[in-house]
C-alpha positions in Angstrom: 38.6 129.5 84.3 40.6 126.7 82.7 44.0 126.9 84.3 46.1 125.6 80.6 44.5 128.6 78.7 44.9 131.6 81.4 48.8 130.1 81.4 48.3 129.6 85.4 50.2 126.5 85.3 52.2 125.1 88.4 55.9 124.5 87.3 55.0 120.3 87.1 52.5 121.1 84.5 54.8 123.5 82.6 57.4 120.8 82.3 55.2 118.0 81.1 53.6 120.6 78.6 57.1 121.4 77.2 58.3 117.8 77.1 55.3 116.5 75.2 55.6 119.4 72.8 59.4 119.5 72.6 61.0 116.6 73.6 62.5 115.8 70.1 63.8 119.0 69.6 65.8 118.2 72.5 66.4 114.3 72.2 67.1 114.2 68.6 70.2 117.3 69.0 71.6 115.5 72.1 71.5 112.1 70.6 73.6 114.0 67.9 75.8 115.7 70.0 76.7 112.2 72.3 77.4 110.4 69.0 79.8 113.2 68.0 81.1 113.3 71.3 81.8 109.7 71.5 83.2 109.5 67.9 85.7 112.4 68.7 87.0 110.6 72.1 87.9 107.5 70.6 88.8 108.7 67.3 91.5 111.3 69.5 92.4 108.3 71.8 93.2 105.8 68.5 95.8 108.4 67.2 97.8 108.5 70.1 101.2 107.1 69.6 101.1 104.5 72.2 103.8 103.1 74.8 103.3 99.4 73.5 101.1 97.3 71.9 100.9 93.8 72.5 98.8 91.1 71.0 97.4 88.4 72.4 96.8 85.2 70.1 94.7 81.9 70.5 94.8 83.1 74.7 91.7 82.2 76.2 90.3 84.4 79.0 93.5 86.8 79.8 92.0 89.7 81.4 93.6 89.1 84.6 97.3 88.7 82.6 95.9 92.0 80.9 95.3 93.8 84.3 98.8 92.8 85.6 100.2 94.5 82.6 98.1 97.6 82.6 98.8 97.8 86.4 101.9 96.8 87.3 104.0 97.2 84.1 102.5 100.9 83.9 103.4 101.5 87.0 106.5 100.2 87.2 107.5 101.8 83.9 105.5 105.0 84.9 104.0 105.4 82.2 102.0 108.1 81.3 98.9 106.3 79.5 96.6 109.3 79.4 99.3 111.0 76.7 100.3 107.4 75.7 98.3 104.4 76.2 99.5 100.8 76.3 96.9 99.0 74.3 96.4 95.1 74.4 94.6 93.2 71.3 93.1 90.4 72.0 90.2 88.1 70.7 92.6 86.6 68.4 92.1 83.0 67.2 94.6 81.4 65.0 93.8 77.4 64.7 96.2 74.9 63.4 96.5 74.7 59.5 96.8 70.7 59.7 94.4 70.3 62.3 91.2 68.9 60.1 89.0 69.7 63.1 89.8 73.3 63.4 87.9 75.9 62.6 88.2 78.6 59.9 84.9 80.5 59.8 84.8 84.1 58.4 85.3 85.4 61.9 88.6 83.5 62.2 89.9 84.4 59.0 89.2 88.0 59.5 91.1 87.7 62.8 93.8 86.1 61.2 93.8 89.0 58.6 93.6 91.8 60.8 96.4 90.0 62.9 99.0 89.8 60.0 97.9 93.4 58.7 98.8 94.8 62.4 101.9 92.8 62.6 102.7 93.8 59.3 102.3 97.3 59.1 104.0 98.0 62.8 101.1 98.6 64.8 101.8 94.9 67.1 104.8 95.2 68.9 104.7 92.4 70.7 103.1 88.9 70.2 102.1 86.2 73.1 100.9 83.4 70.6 101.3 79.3 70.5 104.0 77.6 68.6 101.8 77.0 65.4 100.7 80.7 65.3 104.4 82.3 65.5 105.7 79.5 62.7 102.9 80.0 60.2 104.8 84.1 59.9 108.6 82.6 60.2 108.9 82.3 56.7 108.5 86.3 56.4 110.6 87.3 58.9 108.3 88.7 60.8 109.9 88.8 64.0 113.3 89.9 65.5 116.2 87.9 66.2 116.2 88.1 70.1 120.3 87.5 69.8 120.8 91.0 68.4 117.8 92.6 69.9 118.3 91.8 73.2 121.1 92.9 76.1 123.7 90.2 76.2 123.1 89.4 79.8 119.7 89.2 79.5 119.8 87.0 76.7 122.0 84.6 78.3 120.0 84.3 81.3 116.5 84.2 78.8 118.6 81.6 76.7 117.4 77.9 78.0 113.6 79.3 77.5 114.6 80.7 73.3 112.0 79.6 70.7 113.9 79.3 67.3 112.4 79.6 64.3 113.9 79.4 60.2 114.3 82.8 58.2 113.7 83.0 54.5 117.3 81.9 53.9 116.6 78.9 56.1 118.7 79.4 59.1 117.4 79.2 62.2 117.3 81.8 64.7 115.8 82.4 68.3 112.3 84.4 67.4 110.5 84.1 70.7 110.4 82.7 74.4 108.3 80.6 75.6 106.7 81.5 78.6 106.3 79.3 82.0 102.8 77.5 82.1 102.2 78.7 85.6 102.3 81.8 85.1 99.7 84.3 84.3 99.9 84.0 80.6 100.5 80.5 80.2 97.8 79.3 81.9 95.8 80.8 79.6 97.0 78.0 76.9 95.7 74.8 77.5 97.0 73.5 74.1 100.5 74.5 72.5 103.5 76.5 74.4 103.0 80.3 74.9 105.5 81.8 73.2 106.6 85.7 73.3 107.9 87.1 70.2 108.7 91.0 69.5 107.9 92.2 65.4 110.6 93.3 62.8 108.6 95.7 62.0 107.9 97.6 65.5 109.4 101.0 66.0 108.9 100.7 69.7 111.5 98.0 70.1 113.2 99.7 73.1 110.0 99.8 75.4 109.5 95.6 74.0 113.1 95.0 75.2 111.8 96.9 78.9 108.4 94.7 78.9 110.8 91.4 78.3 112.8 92.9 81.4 110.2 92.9 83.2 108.5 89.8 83.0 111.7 88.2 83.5 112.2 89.6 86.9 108.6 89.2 87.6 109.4 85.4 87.0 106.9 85.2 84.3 109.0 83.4 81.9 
């Protein structure tokens, strides 16, 4: 007596009879749900307000300078990144205007574009950039004058490292510090001086002023 039509089928048999006969009723649903699943996670992760964000422009490889600060500054600051995250952008490219050689494919420009938006709109807190890069947004007054931003006596110690740039009204004032080429950021920057700036336009300045603190004592500037 044929075993498939009496239903005598060991349990092997009765899975590879229900996969062939129902696998995309299964497959199709999952798929489904995984996408959903996925979509949900990162949109609920995107709207967290985070601790800090900090870009990272015209860097080249800087994922060990990106674990240092999701490591060590985290820890140090304890924060809590599962309720809110500190989130690093990177991939940035922003070549030299006069430079004929450099390059301004559509990949740039749209990384230049999604740069200024960021900055622009508050979600960049703070900036590690090249000279070039932090003077092509001084005219907009895009950053924050580190002499009233900043603690007096960390400023004065900070002082001989100040980056100064010219406002709209054409006075100049110190916009960024430059950063020491041995350390972990600057030697991602074979070509300019790495400069850290913090944005006008961030409403996390307090927590910027705390990641400045702590670079300085861990003699990264």
């Amino acid at each position: 007596m044929d075993q498939q039509n009496t239903g005598l089928k060991t349990f092997k048999q009765k899975i590879v009879y229900f996969w062939d006969y129902h696998k995309w009723k299964v497959l199709i649903p999952a798929a489904a749900l995984i996408f959903i699943l996925t979509f949900l996670g990162s949109y609920l992760e995107e709207i967290k307000e985070p601790a800090l964000v900090i870009a990272i422009v015209n860097g080249r490889d800087t994922s060990s300078a990106e674990n240092l600060i999701l490591e060590d500054y985290v820890k140090e600051r304890r924060i809590d990144v599962e309720k809110t995250p500190l989130r690093i952008e990177g991939g940035f490219l922003h070549p030299k205007v006069m430079d004929e050689k450099a390059s301004a494919d559509s990949t740039v420009v749209a990384g230049i574009q999604k740069y200024t938006a960021m900055l622009t709109n508050g979600t960049i807190d703070v900036t590690i950039s090249t000279t070039w890069a932090v003077e092509e947004y001084e005219k907009a007054d895009s950053y924050c004058d580190l002499s009233e931003l900043l603690p007096s006596n960390l400023y004065e110690e900070l002082e001989e490292r100040l980056y100064y740039c010219k406002n709209q009204s054409g006075k100049s004032i110190p916009v960024g510090i430059r950063l020491d080429r041995d350390s972990c950021f600057g030697e991602f920057y074979e070509d300019g001086i790495p400069v850290l700036t913090v944005s006008a336009y961030s409403t996390r300045k307090e927590e910027a002023v705390a990641f400045i603190e702590w670079l300085h004592i861990s003699g990264i500037f």
